[in-house]
C-alpha positions as CSV (number, residue, x, y, z in Angstrom):
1,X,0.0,0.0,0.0
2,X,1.2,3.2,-0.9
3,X,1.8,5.6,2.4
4,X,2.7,9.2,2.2
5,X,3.4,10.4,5.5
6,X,4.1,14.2,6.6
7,X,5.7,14.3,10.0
8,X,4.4,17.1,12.1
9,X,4.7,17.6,16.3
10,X,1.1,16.5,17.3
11,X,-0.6,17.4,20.6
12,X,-4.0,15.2,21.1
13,X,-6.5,17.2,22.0
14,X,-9.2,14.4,22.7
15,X,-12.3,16.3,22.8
16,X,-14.6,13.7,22.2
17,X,-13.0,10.4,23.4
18,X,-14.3,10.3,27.2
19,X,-16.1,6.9,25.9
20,X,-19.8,8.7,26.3
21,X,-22.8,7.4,24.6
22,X,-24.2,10.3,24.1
23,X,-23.9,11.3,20.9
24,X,-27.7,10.6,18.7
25,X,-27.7,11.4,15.1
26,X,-29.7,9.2,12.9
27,X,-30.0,9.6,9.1
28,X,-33.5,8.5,7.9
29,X,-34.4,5.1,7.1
30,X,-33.5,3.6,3.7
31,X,-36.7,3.6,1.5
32,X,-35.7,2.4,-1.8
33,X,-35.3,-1.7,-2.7
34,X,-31.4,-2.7,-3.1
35,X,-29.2,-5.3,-4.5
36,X,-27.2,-8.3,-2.4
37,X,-23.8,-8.8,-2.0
38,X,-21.7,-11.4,-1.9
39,X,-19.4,-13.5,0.6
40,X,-15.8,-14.6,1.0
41,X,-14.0,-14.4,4.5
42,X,-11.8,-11.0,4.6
43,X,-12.8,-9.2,1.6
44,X,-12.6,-11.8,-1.5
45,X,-9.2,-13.5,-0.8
46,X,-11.0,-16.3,-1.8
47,X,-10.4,-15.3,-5.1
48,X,-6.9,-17.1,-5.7
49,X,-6.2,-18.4,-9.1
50,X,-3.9,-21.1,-8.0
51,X,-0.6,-19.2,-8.6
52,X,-0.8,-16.5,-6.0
53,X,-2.9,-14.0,-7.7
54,X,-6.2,-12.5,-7.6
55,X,-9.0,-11.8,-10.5
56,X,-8.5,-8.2,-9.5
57,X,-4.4,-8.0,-9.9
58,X,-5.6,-7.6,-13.7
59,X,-6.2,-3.9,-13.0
60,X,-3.0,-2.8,-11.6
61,X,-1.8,-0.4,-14.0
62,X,-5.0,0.6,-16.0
63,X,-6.0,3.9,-16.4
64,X,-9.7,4.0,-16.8
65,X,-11.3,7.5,-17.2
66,X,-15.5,7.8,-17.8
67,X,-16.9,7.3,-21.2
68,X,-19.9,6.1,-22.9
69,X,-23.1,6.8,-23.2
70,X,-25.0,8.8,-20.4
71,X,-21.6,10.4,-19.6
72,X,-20.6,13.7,-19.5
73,X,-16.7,15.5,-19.3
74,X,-15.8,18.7,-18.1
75,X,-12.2,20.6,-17.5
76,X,-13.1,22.6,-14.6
77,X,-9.1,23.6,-14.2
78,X,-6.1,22.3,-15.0
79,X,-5.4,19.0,-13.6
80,X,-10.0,18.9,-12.6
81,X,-12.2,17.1,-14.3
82,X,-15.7,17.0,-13.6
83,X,-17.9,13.9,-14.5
84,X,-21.3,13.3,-14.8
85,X,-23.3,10.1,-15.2
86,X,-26.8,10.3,-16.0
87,X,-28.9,7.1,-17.6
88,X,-29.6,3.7,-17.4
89,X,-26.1,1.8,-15.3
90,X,-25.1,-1.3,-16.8
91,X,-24.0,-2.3,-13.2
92,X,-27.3,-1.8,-12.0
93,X,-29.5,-1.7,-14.7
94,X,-31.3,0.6,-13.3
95,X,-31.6,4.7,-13.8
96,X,-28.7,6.6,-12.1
97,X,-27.6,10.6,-12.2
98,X,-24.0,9.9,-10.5
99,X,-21.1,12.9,-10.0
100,X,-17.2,13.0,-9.8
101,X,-14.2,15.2,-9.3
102,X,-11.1,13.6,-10.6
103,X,-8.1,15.9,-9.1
104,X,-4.7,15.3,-10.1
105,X,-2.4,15.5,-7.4
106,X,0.7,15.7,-9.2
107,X,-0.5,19.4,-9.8
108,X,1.1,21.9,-6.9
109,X,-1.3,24.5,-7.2
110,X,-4.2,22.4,-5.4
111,X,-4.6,21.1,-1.8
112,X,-7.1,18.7,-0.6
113,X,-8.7,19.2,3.3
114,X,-11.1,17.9,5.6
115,X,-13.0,20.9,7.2
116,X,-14.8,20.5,10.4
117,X,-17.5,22.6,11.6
118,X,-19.6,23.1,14.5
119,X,-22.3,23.7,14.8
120,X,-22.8,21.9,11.7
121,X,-23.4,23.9,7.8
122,X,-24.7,22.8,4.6
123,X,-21.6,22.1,1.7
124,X,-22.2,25.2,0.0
125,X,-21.7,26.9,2.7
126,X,-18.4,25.4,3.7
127,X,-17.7,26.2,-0.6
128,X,-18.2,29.4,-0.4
129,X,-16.3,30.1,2.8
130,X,-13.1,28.3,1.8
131,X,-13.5,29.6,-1.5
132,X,-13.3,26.3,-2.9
133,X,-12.7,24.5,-6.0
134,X,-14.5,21.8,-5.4
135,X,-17.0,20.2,-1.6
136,X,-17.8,16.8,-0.7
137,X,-19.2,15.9,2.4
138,X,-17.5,13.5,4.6
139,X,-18.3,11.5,7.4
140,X,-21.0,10.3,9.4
141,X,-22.1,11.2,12.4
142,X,-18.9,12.5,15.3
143,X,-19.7,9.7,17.8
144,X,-19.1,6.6,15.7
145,X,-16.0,7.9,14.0
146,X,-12.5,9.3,14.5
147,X,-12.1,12.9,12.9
148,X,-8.7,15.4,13.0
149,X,-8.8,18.4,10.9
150,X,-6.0,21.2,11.5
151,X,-3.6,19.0,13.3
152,X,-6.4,19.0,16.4
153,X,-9.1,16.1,17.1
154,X,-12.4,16.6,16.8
155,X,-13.1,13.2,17.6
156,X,-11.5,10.1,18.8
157,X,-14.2,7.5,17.9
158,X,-16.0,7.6,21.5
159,X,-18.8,5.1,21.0
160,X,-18.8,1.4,20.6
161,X,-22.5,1.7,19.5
162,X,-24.5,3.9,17.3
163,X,-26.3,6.7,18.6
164,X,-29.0,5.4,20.8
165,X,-29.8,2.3,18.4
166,X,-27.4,-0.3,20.6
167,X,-26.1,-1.6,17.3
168,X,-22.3,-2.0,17.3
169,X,-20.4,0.7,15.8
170,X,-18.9,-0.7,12.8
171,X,-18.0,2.7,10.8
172,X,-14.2,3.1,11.2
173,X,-12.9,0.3,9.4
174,X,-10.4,2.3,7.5
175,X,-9.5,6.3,7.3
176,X,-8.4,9.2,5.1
177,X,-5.6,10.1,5.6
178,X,-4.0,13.3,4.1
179,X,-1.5,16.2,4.9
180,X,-3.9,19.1,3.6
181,X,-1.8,19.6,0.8
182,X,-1.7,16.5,-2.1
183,X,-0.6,13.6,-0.1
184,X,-3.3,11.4,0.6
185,X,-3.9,7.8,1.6
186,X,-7.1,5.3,2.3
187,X,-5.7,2.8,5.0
188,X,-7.4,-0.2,6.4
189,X,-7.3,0.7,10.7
190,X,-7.2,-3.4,11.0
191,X,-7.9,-6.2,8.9
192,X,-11.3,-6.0,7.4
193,X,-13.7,-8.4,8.1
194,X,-15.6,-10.0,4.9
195,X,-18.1,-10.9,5.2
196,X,-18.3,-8.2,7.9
197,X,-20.1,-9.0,11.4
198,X,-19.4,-7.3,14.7
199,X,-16.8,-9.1,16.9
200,X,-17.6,-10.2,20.2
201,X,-15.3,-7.5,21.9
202,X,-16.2,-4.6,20.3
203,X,-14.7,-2.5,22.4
204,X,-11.4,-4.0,21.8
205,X,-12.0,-3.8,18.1
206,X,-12.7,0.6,18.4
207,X,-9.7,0.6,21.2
208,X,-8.0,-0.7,18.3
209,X,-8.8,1.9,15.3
210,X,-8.7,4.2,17.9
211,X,-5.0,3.9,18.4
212,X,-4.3,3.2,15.0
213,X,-5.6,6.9,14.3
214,X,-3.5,8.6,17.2
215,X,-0.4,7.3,16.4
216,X,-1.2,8.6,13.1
217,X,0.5,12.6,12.5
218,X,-1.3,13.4,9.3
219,X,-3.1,16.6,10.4
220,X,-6.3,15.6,8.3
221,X,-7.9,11.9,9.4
222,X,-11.5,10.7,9.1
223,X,-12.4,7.1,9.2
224,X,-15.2,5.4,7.5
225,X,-16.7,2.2,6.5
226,X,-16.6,0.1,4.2
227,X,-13.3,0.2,2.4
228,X,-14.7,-0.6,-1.0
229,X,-11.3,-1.4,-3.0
230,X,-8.0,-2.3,-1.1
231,X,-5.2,-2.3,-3.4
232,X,-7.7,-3.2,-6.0
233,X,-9.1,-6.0,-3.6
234,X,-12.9,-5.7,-4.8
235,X,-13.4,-6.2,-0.8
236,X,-16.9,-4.1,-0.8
237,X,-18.4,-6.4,-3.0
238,X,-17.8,-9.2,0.0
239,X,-19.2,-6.6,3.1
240,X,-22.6,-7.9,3.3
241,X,-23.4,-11.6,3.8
242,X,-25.7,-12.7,1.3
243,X,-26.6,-15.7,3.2
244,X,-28.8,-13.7,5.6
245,X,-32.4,-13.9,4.7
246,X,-33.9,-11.7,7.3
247,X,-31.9,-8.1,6.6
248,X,-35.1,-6.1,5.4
249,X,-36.2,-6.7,9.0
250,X,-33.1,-5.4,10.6
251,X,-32.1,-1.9,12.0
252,X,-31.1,0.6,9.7
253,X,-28.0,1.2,11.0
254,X,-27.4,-2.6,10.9
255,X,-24.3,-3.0,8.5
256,X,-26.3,-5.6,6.6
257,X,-28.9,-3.4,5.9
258,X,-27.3,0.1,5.8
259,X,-25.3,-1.4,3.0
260,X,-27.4,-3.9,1.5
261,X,-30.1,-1.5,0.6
262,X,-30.0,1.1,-2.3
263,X,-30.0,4.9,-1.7
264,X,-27.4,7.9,-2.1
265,X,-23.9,7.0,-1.6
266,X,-20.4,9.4,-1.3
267,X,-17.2,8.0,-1.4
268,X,-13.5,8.9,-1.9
269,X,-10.9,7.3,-3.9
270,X,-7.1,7.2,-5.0
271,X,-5.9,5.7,-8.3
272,X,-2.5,4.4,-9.3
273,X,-1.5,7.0,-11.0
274,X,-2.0,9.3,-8.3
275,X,-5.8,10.8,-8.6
276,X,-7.9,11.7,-6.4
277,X,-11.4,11.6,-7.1
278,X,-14.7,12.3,-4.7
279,X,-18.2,11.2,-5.7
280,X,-21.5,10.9,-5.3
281,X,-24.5,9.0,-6.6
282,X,-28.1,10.2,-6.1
283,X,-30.8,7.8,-4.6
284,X,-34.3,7.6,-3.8
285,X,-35.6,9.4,-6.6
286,X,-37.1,8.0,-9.8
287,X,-34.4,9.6,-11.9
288,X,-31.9,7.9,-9.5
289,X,-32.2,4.7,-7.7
290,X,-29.0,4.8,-5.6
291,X,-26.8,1.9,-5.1
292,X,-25.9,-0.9,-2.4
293,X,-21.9,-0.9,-1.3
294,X,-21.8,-4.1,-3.9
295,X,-22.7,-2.4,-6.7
296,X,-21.2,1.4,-5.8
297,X,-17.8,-0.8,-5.7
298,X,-18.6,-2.7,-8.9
299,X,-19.4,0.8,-10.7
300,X,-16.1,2.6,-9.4
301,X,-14.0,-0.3,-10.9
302,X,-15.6,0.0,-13.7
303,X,-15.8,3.5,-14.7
304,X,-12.4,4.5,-12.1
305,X,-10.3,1.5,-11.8
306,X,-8.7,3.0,-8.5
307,X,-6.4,1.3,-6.4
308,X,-8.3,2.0,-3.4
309,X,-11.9,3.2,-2.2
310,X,-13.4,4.5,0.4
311,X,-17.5,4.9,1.0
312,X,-18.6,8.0,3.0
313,X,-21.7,9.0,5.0
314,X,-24.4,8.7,1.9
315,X,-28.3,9.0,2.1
316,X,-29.7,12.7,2.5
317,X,-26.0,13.7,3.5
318,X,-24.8,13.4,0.0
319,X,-23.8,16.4,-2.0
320,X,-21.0,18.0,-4.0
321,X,-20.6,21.5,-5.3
322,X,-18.0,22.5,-7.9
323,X,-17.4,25.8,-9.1
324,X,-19.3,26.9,-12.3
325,X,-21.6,23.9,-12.3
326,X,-24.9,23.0,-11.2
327,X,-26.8,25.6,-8.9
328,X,-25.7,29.0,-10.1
329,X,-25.7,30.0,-6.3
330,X,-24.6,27.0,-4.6
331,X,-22.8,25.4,-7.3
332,X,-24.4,22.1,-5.9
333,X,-24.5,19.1,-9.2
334,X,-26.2,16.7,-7.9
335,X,-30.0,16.3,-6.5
336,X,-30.4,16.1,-2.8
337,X,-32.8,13.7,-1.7
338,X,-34.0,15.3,1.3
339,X,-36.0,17.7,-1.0
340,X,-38.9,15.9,-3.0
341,X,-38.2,18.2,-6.2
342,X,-35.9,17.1,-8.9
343,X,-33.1,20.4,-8.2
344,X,-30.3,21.2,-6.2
345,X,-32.0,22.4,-3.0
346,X,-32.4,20.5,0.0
347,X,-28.8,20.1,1.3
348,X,-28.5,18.4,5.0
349,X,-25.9,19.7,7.5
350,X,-23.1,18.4,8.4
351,X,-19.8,19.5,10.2
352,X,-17.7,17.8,8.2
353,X,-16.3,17.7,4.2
354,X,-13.2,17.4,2.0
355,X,-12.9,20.6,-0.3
356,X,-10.1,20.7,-2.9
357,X,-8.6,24.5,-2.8
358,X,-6.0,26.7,-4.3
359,X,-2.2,26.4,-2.5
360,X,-1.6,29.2,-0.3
């Protein structure tokens, strides 16, 4: 795995890491009908030829860029280019509007953060304040995830269940990691499980990613779940155990719902040749179905190929602005499903978002 590592004196300032339960921030339950995934103990590795490689090692070295029908290419600046999907998927099959930002990070004159904000703002806010080239949103709620932005912690993963649901917190499975300039780097914070299911000690498991994050001294970390492609290890095609027959009756935040069903996904991603890409896919619309972690993974290696992949906080959360496009005030592209119109209104707030600037 590539590692880019900028070494900084870091101070923790563990604001949130007092292991309280008190944190209760619930997106709305998934609504629209989703695909299955598939199985295969940690993440596919199932998948041996016989000769020590992997169905996916045929990637390495591909550069795949967007193209085909229902596709759409934009330079927004040197080195940016926008993407947008909007038609019937062949992963899918099923309508899809999907949006990307493909930043090259070779180019000096851009730098990649992870803003945090409290109380929380909607994207084009957090746009317009940094001036920005490009704004994602990022993670999902504070108390089931680690978050550092600006060298100081925001916080340290405090819960070992989310919100007030008592489902185990399995969102922190691996992190972003970046030095707010253009090194940037999607590690695991453990070995994945595949197909994933809580472990008995699951306080061990966030004591774990926990201290995985602090040692870290990246100034910029925010951990997710699930890592979708691991050094082009398919593994989010593996999260969900297909063999499970009751899921539709399970809570939403159970992983094996929350990722089995459709709806509006984010997700990050770095490809070999050093890209950095952010994107979103609408959901829960009837000009966009959404997808389930299965298929957002199989639609990222196909239209992406990266090396590794990340998936975000999705559902009404979803949104990305970039300059000149979309909204002519917000400069959000895609269609936020919190509002029941087809436009760009509707945005949800959140405190925390990647934005692509100009170097200072």
């Amino acid at each position: 795995m590539k590692r880019f590592f900028l070494l900084i004196s870091f101070l923790p300032l563990l604001l949130c890491c007092g292991g309280k339960e008190d944190i209760v921030e619930l997106p709305p339950p998934v609504v629209q009908p989703g695909g299955n995934g598939g199985s295969g103990e940690n993440g596919g590795e199932n998948e041996d030829s016989g000769n020590g490689t992997h169905a996916w090692d045929a990637n390495r070295g591909k550069i795949v860029t967007p193209s085909g029908t229902g596709w759409t290419t934009t330079a927004i600046r040197d080195g940016i280019v926008y993407y947008a999907f909007s038609g019937k998927d062949p992963v899918t099959n099923v309508r899809q509007e999907a949006f990307a930002i493909d930043l090259d990070l070779s180019k000096t004159q851009y730098e990649v953060k992870l803003t945090y904000t409290s109380p929380t703002v909607v994207t084009s806010d957090v746009h317009t304040k940094y001036n920005a080239i490009a704004t994602m949103n990022a993670g999902y709620e504070a108390g089931s995830i680690y978050i550092r932005s600006d060298g100081k912690d925001k916080s340290s993963l405090p819960n070992t269940s989310i919100g007030s649901t008592g489902v185990p917190n399995w969102k922190s499975e691996a992190a972003f990691v970046a030095d707010g300039k253009r090194s940037i780097e999607l590690a695991t914070t453990g070995k994945l499980i595949r197909p994933y299911k809580s472990p008995d000690d699951i306080k061990s498991l966030i004591s774990s990613q926990r201290n995985y994050c602090l040692k870290r001294t990246e100034p910029y970390i925010i951990t997710s779940s699930p890592m979708l492609i691991d050094d082009y290890n398919p593994v989010g095609t593996t999260f969900i155990n297909s063999t499970i027959s009751n899921w539709s009756s399970l809570n939403s935040e159970e992983p094996q719902y929350h990722q089995r069903k459709r709806h509006p996904r984010t997700a990050v991603a770095l490809t070999e040749n050093n890209h950095f890409i952010m994107f979103v896919v609408d959901g829960r619309t009837n000009e966009s179905l959404g997808m389930s972690a299965k298929e957002l993974t199989e639609f990222l290696v196909q239209n992406f190929n990266p090396q590794y992949a990340l998936n975000m906080d999705g559902g009404g959360s979803t949104t990305l602005c970039v300059e000149g496009q979309g909204d002519a005030t917000t400069h959000v592209v895609n269609y936020p499903c919190d509002n029941s119109k087809h436009d760009h209104d509707g945005q949800r707030k959140r405190d925390t978002h990647f934005v692509i600037v100009e170097a200072k």
